[in-house]
C-alpha positions in Angstrom: 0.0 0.0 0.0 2.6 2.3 0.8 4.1 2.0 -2.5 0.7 3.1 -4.3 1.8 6.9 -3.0 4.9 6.3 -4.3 3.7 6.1 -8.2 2.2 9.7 -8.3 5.7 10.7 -7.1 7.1 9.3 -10.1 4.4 11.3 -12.4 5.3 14.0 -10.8 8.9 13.7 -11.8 7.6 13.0 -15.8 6.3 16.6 -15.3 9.5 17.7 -13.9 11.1 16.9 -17.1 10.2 21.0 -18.5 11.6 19.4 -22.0 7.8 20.4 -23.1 9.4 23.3 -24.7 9.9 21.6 -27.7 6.0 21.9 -27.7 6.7 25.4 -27.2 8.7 25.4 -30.4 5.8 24.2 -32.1 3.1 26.9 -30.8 5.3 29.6 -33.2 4.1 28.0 -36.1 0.2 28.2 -35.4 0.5 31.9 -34.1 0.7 33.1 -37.9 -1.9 31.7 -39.1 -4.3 33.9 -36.6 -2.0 36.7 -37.5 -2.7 37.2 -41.3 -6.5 36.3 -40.4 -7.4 39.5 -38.5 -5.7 41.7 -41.1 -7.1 40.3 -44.2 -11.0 41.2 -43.5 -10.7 44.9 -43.4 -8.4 45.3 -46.1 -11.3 44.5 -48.6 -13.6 46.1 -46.1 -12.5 49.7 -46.9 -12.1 49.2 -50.5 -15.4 47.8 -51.0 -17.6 50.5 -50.8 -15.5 52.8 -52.5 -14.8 50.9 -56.0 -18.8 50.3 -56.3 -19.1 53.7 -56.5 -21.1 54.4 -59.6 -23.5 52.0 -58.7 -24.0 52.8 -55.5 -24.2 56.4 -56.1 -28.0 56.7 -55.9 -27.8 54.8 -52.4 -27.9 58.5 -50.7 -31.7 57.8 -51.2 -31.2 56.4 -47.8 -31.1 59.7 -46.4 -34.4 60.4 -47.0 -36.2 57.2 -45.7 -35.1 58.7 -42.2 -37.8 61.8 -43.0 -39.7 60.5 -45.7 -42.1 63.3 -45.3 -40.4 66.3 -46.2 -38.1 64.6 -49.0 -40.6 63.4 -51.2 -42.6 67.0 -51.8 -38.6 68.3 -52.1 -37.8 65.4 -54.9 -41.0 66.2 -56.2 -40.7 70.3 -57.0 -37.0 70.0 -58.3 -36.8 71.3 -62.1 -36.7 68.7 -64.7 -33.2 67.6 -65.4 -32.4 69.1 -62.1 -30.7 67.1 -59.4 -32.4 65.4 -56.7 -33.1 67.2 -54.1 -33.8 65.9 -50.2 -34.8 67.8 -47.1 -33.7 66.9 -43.8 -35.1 68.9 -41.2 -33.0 70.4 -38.6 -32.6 73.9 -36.8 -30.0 76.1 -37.2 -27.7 75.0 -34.3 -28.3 71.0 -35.4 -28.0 72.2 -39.4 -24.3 71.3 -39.8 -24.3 68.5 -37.7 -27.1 67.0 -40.2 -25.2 67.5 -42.9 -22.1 66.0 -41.2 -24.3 62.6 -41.0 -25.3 63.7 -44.3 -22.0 63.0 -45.7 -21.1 60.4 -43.5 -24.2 58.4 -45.1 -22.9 59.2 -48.7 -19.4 58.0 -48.2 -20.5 54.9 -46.3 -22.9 54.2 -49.4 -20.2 54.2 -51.9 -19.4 57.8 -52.9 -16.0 59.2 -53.5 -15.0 61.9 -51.0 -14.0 64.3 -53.9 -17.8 64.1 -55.0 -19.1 65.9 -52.1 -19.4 70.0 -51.8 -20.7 71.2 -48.2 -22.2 74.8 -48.4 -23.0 76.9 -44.7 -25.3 79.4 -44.7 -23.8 81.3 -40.8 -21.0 80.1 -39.4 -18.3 78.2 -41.7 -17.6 74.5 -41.0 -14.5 73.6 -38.7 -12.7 72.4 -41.3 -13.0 75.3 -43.5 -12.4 77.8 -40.9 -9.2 75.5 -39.7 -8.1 75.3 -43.7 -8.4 79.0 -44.2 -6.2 79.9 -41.5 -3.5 78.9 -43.7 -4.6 81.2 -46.5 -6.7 81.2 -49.5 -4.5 79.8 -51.8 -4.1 76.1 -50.1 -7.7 76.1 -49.0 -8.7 76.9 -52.9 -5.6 74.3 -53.5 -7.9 71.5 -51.9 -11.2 72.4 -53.4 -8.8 71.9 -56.7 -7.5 68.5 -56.6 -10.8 67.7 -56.0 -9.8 64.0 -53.8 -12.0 64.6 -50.6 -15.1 67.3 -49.0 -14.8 70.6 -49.2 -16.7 72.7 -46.9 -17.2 76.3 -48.3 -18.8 79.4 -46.7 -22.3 80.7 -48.8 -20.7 83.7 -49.3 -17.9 82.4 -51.6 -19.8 79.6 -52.6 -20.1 81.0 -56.1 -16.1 79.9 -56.6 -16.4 76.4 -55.7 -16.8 74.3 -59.0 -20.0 71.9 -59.5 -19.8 68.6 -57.8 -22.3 65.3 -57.9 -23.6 65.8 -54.8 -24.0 69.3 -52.7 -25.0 69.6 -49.3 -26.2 72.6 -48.0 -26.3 73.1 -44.2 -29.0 76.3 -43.1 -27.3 76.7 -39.8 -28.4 80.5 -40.3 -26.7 83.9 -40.8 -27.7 86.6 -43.6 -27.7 83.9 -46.4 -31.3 82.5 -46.5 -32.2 79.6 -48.3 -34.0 81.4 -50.8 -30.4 83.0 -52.0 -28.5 80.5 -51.1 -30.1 77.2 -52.9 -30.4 78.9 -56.4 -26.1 78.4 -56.1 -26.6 75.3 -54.7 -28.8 73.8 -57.2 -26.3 75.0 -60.3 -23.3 73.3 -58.4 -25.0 70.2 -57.7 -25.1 67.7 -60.5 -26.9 64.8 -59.0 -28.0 65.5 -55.8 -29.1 68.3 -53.8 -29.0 67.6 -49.9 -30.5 70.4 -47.6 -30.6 70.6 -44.0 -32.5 73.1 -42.2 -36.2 74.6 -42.0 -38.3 72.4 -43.5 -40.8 75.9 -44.3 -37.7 78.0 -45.5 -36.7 75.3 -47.7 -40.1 74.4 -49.5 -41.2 78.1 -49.4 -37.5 78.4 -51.5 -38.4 75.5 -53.7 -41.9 76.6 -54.6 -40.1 79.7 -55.8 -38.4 77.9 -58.5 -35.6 76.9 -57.5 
């Protein structure tokens, strides 16, 4: 009996052996195959959406499912052969944050960033008024090469060249949107995004715009 206690001693001496590293040697070999796993899914994930982009380019429809109500009288008085046009209502102080999800929604649905024009109505966008502290010429320089947004001031709107998609952002100031959409309607080639007063921007519409 005595000897039965004995054994586990002995297993306890085959665990003593720490020559297991050879196993160790072993594990290297599976850890890069997880490795090359994790990387490979969002490398086509972020080129995905952005080579469909002329078929997806009428996705930013999804935009107006969220207020169904306004966009479709909007859609409805744009000028034949005009570009789309959708309404999202927001006030003045929510205006550019609308159009910020706005944009986020059209790049997430496949458009190019250099399609997108963003046009403020009071006080210019971040990134505009960040840009322009470095002077005209390299904030002009950008709106040139044309490869992401550019977020222009209504007041010197009239410079920036057309684009497929405008968005204009009512977040007020001395520009109303009875001035200010004629622009953006010539400088939009596809589609016409406006956020703001739902009233100011139909009243603006039934005057022809």
């Amino acid at each position: 009996m005595p000897l039965i206690p004995e054994e586990p001693q002995i297993h306890e001496s085959a665990q003593g052996p720490r020559v297991t590293p050879t196993s160790g040697r072993t594990a290297p070999t599976p850890r890069p195959v997880p490795g090359p796993r994790p990387a490979a899914p969002p490398r086509p994930g972020r080129p995905g959406p952005q080579r469909p982009t002329p078929p997806v380019q009428r996705t930013p429809r999804d935009v107006a499912p969220a207020k169904p109500g306004p966009s479709g009288p909007a859609t409805d008085t744009a000028p034949a052969g005009g570009p789309q046009i959708q309404l999202i209502p927001a006030s003045a102080e929510g205006a550019i944050d609308a159009a910020e999800e706005a944009v986020d929604l059209l790049l997430d649905s496949g458009r190019a960033p250099g399609d997108v024009l963003v046009i403020t109505t009071g006080a210019q966008h971040p990134w505009a008024e960040h840009e322009l502290s470095f002077g005209e010429a390299a904030y002009w320089a950008q709106h040139d090469a044309g490869d992401d947004v550019f977020y222009t001031d209504a007041a010197i709107a009239a410079r920036a060249g057309s684009r497929p998609v405008v968005v204009v952002a009512l977040n007020g100031g001395p520009d109303s949107a009875a001035t200010v959409l004629p622009l953006a309607n010539t400088r939009a080639e596809a589609l016409l995004i406006v956020c703001g007063d739902p009233q100011q921007i139909n009243s603006a519409l039934a005057a022809g715009v």
